[in-house]
Structures are given as C-alpha cells and as structure tokens.
N, C-alpha and C positions, 0 to 999 in steps of 0.2 A: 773420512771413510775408513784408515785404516785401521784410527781407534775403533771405529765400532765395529769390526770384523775380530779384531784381538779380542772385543769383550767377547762379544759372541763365540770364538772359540773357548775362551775362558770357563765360559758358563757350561758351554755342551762337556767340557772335559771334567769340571765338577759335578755333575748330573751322574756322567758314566762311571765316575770313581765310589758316587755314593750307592748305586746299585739300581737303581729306581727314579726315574720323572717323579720330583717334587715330594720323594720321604726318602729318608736317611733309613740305612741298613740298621740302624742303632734301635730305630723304631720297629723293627718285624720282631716278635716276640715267639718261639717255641713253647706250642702248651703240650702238654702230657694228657692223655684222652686214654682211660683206662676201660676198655668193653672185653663181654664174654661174646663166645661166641666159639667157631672148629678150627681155633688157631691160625698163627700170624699168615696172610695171604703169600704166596707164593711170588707175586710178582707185586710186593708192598712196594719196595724200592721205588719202583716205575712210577707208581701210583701216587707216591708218595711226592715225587718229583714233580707230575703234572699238578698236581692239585693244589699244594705248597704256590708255584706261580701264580693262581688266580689267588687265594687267600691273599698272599701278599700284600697283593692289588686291592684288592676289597676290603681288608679289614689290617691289615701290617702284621699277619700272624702266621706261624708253618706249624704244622701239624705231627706230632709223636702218637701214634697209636701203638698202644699194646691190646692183642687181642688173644686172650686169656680161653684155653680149650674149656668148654663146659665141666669135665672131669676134673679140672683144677682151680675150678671157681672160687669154690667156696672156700678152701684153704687158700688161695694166692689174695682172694681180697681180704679175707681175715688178716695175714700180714700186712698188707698194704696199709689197713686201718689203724690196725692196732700197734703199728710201729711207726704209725705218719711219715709214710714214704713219702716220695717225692711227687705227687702227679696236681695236677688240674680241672679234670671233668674226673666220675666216676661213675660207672653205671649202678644202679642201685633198687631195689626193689622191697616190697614191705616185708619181706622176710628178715632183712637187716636195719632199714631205715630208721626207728625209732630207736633202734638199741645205738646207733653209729652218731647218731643222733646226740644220744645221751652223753658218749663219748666226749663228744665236741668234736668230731671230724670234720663237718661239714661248716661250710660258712652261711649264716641269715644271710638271706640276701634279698629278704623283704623291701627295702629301700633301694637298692643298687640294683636290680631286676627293672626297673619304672626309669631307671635314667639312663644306664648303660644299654638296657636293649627293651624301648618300648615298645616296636611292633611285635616283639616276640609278647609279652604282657599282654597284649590287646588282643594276640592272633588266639591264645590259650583260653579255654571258656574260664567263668570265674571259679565255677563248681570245681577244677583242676587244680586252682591254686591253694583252696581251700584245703584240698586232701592234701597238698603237700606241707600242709604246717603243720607245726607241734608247740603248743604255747599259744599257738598266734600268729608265729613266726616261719614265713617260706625259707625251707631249708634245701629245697630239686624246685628242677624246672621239670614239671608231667610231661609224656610224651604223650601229644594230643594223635591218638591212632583207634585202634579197636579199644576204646576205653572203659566199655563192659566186656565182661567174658563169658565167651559161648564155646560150649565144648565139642567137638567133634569125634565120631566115628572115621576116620581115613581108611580106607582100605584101597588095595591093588585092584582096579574095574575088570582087568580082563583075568585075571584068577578068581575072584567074587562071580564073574558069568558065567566062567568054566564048571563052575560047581552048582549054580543055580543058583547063589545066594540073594534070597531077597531084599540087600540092604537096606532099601528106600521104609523097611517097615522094623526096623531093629533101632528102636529109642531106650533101651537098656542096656545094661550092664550081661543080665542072665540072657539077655537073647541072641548073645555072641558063642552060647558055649556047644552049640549044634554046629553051626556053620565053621569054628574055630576046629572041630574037631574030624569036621571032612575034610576041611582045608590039611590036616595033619596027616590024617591017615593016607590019602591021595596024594600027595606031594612029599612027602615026607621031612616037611618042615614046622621050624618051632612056629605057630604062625602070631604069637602075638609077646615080643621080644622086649624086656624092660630091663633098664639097668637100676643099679641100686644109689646113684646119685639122687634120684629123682624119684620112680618106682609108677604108679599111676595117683598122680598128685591128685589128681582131678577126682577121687574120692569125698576129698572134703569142699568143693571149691562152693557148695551152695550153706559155706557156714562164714560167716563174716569174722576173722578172725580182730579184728579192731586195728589191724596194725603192730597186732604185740609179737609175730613172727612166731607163734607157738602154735602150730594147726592142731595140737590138743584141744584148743580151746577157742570156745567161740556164741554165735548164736547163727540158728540157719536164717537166711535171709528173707523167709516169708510168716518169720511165726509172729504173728499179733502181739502176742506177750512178753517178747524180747527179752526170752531166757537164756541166761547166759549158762551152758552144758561144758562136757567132755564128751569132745564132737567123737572121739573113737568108738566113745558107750554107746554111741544112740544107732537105731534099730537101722536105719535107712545105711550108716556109714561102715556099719559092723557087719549088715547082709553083703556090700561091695566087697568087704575083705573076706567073708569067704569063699565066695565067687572066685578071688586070685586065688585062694590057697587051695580050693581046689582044682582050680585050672594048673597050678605049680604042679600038685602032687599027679595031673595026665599027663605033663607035657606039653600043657598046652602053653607053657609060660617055660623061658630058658632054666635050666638047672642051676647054672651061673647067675641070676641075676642080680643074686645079694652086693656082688664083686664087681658086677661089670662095671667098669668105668665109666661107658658113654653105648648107647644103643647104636646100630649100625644105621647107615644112608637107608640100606633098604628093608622094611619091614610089613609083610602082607596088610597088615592092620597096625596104626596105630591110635593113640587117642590125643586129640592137639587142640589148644586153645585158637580162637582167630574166627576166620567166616568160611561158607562154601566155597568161595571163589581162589579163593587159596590152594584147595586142590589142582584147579588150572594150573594157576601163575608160581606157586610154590613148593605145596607138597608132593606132587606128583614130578614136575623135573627136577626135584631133591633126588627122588627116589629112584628115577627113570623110567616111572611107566605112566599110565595113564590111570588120577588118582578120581576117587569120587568121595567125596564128605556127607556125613548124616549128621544133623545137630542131635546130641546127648544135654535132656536137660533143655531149661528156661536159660535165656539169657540175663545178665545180671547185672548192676553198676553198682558200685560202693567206693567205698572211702579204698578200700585196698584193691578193685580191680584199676583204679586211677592211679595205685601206687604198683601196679606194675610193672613200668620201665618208668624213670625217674633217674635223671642226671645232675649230680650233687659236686660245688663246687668244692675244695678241699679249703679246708680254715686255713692251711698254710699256704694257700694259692699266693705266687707274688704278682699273679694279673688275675684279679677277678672279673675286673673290665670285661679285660680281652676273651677269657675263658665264655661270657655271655654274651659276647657280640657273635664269637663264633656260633654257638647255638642260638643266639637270632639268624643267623647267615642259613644253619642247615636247614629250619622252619620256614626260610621263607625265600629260599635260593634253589630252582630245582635242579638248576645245573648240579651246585655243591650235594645236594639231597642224595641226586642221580648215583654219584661218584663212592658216595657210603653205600649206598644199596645195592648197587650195580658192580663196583670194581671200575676198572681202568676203560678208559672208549677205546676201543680200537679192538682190545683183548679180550678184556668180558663181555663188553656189548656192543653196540654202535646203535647211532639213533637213525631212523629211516626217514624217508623222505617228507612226510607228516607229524614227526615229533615224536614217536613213538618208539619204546626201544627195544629193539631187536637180542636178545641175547644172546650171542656167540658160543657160551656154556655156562655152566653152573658151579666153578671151582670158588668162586669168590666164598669168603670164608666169617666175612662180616655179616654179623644177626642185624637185622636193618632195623627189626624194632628195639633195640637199646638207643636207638639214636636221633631219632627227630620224627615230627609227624610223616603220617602215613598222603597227605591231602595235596604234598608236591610232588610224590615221587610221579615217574613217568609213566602213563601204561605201556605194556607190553605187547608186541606186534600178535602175539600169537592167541589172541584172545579178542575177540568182539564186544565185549563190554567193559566196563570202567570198575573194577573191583572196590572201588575204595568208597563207588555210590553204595555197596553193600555194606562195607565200615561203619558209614554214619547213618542208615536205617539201622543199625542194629543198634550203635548208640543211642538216639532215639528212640527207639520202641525199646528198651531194654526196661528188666523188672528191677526199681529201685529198692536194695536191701532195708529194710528195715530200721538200720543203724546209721541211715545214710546223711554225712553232717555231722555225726558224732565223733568224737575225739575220745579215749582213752586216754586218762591221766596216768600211767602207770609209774609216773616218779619214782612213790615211796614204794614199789614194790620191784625193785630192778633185779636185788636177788632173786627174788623165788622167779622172777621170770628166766634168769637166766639160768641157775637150775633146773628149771624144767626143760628147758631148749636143749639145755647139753643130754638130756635121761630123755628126750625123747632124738636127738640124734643117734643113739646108742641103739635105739632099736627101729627106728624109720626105714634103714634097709632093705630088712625082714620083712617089714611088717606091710610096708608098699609092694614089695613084688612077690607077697604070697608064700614067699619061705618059710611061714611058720605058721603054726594053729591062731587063728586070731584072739580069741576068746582068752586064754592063756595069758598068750602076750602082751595083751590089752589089760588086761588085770595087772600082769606085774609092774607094766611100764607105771601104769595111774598109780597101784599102791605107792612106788618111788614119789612120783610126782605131789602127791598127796602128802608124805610127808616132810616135801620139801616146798611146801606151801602155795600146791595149786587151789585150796578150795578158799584163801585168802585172799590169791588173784578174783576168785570168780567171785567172793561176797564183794570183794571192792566194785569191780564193774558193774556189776548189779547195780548197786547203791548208785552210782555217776547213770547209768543208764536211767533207773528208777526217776531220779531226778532232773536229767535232762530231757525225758517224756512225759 
C-alpha cells in the first residue's frame, strides 16, 4: 500500500512540475499573429493571459498578437515582408497577396491545410480556396465572413432626421451633396471626413482588379465583354472623383485629408463595406450614436472580394501545424472566436444568461474581420436579430463578377506591375479624397504608368482572359 501511495505522489509531483495534466510545457508552442487594426488593446496583457490557458489546453499553443494601427499598415507590413521578420499568421489582403506571394513570404500549404486542420478545409466553401491560390497552389486560409462586397451609406440617424434627410432614397454618390451641404452649413461641421491612407476606396470597387493590387486597372464586373480598362479613365469612375473634388474644394470633405493618418471614431457619414445590420451591432456603437446604413451599388463576389481578409502562413514559420490548428480553433471555437471579437469577458463583454453577448464597451481595438469566420461569433444582447443570417443572404444572392474563377498569370510582368503600384501610390492620396482636379491627375498618373508598361499589363490579361472564356 505504501508503494503505491509513493507512486502516486510521484506521479502528481511530475504532472505539476511539467505544467499541464498529460503535455509537457516543451510542447505549448508561441505563435506570432500579425493583424491590423486601432492598435495594441489596452488590456492585451489580461487577455492575453486568459486566453493563452485555454489555447494551451486545446491545441498546446500561446498567442503573440501584434495589432498594427491602420495608419501604419502598410509601411510595418511591407517590413515585415520584405525583411522576413519573425511572425506566424499574417493578415493579408489582395492588395498585397499576389505580389507577397511572388516574394516567397508565404508557405503552400495546399497539402498541410487537409491534415493539420481538416474541419477548417471542410468548414471553408471550395469557391474560397480556389481564390486563394496562385499557380494552383493555397497560399491564406479565406476568411469565410461577408465574402462579397456591399457598400454602404452610414450616416448619423438622429443628425440625418434633424435635417430631414431622406436617406432611405440616396443610392449615389451625387445625391449626398445636398444633404452633405445642410448638414455643413447647420452644424458646422466637415460632414464627410476621409483620410489619405485609404481616401473613398469604394470608387473603384465594381472593377475586378484580378488580384494584381493596382486599382488602375481592371474590368467592371458586369461588362459581357470582359474588357480589361484604366478603371480611373472610365466615365462612371471619373464622375465619383469629381463629386470629391468638388465636395474637397466646399468643405464638404476635410482640408487635411491628403495627410490625415486615420479618419476619426466619429463621422456624420461614412462609406463602409459589410451589411445593414452592422449599423446596429458596429458602426453605430463605433461611433456612439445611433447609425443607419443605405446600400450603394449591387453587391458583388469575386476572386478578390474572397481575397479580402486572407491569413497567410509565413514560409519561415517553425510551426505551420500549429499556426493552422490555431485558425482551425478560431472557425470553429466560438468561445476562442468570441475572445478576438470581443476582447476579454468580464471587461469588454460578458455573455448573458441565453448565450448572447452583452458588451460592456467598445474599447477593444481588434478588427474582427482579419481573423476568422463571421458564422461563430456570438450575437449581441442588444439586437433582436441574427446579423450574420444577413452575411450569407448577401453571399448568396450576390452578383458574380464576370472574371469570377479566373486567375491572372502576372508572372512575367512583375515589374511593370510594381511600377505602376509605386506611381499610383504617389498620387492615391490626392486623388481619393478629392484634393486635386481629377481629369489632370488622371492623366498624368496613366501617362507615368503607360510608360512604365501599363498597356503591356492590360494586352497580357486580355489575351489569358480572351482565352480562358
């Protein structure tokens, strides 16, 4: 009896020295999780500590998030890439993906995706995995969420009422510049505020850019003839940008916007990708009032609204395993789901007595869509419907682009791509938030472009288009 009491202590005292019931501390592995988003959360630490215990437990893994301010996206990932930092996951979008690609940043993981995490494989429709290859070859796991893109109207409800604004009947661009201009004179504010990171992207979002991250160029997603253009020349894209530039030169658009870093929390109107229900559960306690959404435009799926949120394994991963088990965990764990979305329980939210989550406030600082499907997260007490049944009716009913399946081989044409990406960064600025004459600018930019062998790009895709219809 007393041997088997010695063993028994034996056993309990090796158990609590290795950290964990039945896995050795040698096996919890640290990944590196690189998202954008309004910077690192304020109460990461905490959060970090809770969540780390369950991962543990679940999959033998702790979690490093860096959460990267919008306004320094684009520069901190360009380092990260281009000098193979050190990370794990990375968030990723078809602005960069084919070029990061080309790189070799990312790991295939066409094969290792099917062993390492097959309910994540199975959970993602196939149409998903398709966009994320190049060659053939899955290089992100798709963030299966709003997977077409529908643009919205947001505005402030009880400032829009105050003034009589008809929103419910404003499906354009030009029918904002009445109501924008009461809103200015009466209140005396900018009322439709953009920064120069971004500017109002959603001018060109009905042109299918193939993936090549150059919204120069493209084809719109409903034209039969799948003419590959310079989406800035054409009529529909060139009327939006005078609309800002003259709304720049009332007032009606910030003086600052070429410059500004990041647009403020609060903005009478803005224009956002997503669904109406968003305005509830998102935009509106972003903002702090109570918001209301108008869709702008057809909704739309392609090869690159699939590619926009996309989480890419780093070639240098030394767990690619693990890096894919954890995003199997976040797709299909809504607890884990909750925890990205949400913030910490207790702080950011707490769940109520039916499942649903209560949110305590709105400081949490992580963009939920860089991180995993929309389809576990929880709903929210404050709302009477299921937001995410409006997610996949829109997926659904969404207007298939044209090109949709298609792949760009842009191999042999890396330079002139990337020449063009850098001559049109140089004036995107501008040219998005209306600071300058369009017609002008638009000329000079394409002359550059042109002779740096944009009409090379477009005969090439022509020809792979022509051929693959």
């Amino acid at each position: 009896m007393k041997k088997v009491l010695v063993f028994v202590l034996v056993v309990v005292v090796s158990l609590t020295l290795t950290g964990c019931w039945g896995r050795s501390g040698d096996d919890v592995v640290t990944l590196k999780w690189v998202q954008v988003g309004n910077g690192m959360p304020a109460n990461y630490d905490a959060w970090k500590a809770n969540l780390d215990k369950y991962l543990e437990e679940k999959i033998g893994v702790h979690l490093d998030v860096e959460v990267v301010s919008w306004g320094d996206w684009s520069n901190r990932r360009s380092i990260i890439v281009n000098t193979n930092e050190d990370y794990d996951i990375l968030f990723t979008d078809m602005s960069t993906f084919s070029g990061d690609v080309a790189l070799g940043a990312f790991a295939d993981i066409s094969n290792l995706i099917k062993t390492a995490a097959p309910d994540l494989y199975s959970y993602v429709p196939a149409a998903y995995w398709s966009a994320a290859q190049i060659d053939g070859k899955i290089y992100a796991v798709p963030t299966y969420k709003d997977s077409s893109a529908t643009q919205y109207f947001v505005f402030d409800k009880m400032l829009a009422d105050k003034y009589n604004i008809d929103y419910t009947n404003i499906h354009n661009l030009t029918e904002l510049t009445q109501p924008f201009t009461k809103v200015k004179e009466g209140e005396g504010i900018t009322p439709f505020i953009l920064a120069g990171t971004n500017g109002l992207s959603a001018v060109y979002s009905w042109y299918d850019r193939m993936g090549v991250g150059l919204p120069a160029f493209g084809v719109r997603y409903d034209d039969q003839e799948r003419q590959v253009v310079a989406v800035f020349e054409q009529e529909d894209v060139m009327g939006y940008l005078k609309t800002l530039h003259s709304w720049y030169k009332s007032g009606i658009i910030n003086a600052d916007a070429a410059t500004l870093a990041e647009e403020p929390k609060y903005r009478f109107c803005q224009v956002a990708q997503g669904w109406s229900g968003a305005a509830v559960t998102t935009w509106g306690p972003n903002m702090g009032v109570e918001a209301i959404a108008v869709q702008w435009g057809d909704t739309v799926i392609s090869n690159e609204t699939v590619q926009g949120s996309m989480s890419c394994i780093s070639s240098s991963s030394k767990n690619p395993e693990k890096a894919l088990k954890l995003l199997e965990l976040v797709n299909t764990d809504s607890y884990v789901r909750d925890a990205l979305y949400y913030g910490l329980e207790g702080e950011n939210f707490k769940y109520t007595a039916d499942g649903k989550v209560h949110r305590i406030n709105t400081d949490w600082s992580m963009a939920g869509y860089t991180q995993g499907t929309f389809f576990n997260v929880s709903q929210t007490d404050n709302v009477a419907f299921n937001q995410w049944d409006e997610v996949k009716r829109l997926n659904e009913n969404a207007k298939p682009s044209v090109l949709l399946g298609f792949n760009f081989d842009y191999s042999n044409f890396t330079d002139q791509v990337a020449n063009c990406v850098e001559i049109y960064n140089r004036y995107k600025s501008e040219l998005l938030t209306g600071a300058v004459e369009p017609t002008r600018c638009v000329g000079e930019m394409m002359a550059q472009m042109r002779a740096a062998g944009f009409d090379e790009l477009v005969a090439a895709a022509q020809a792979q288009i022509n051929e693959h219809f």
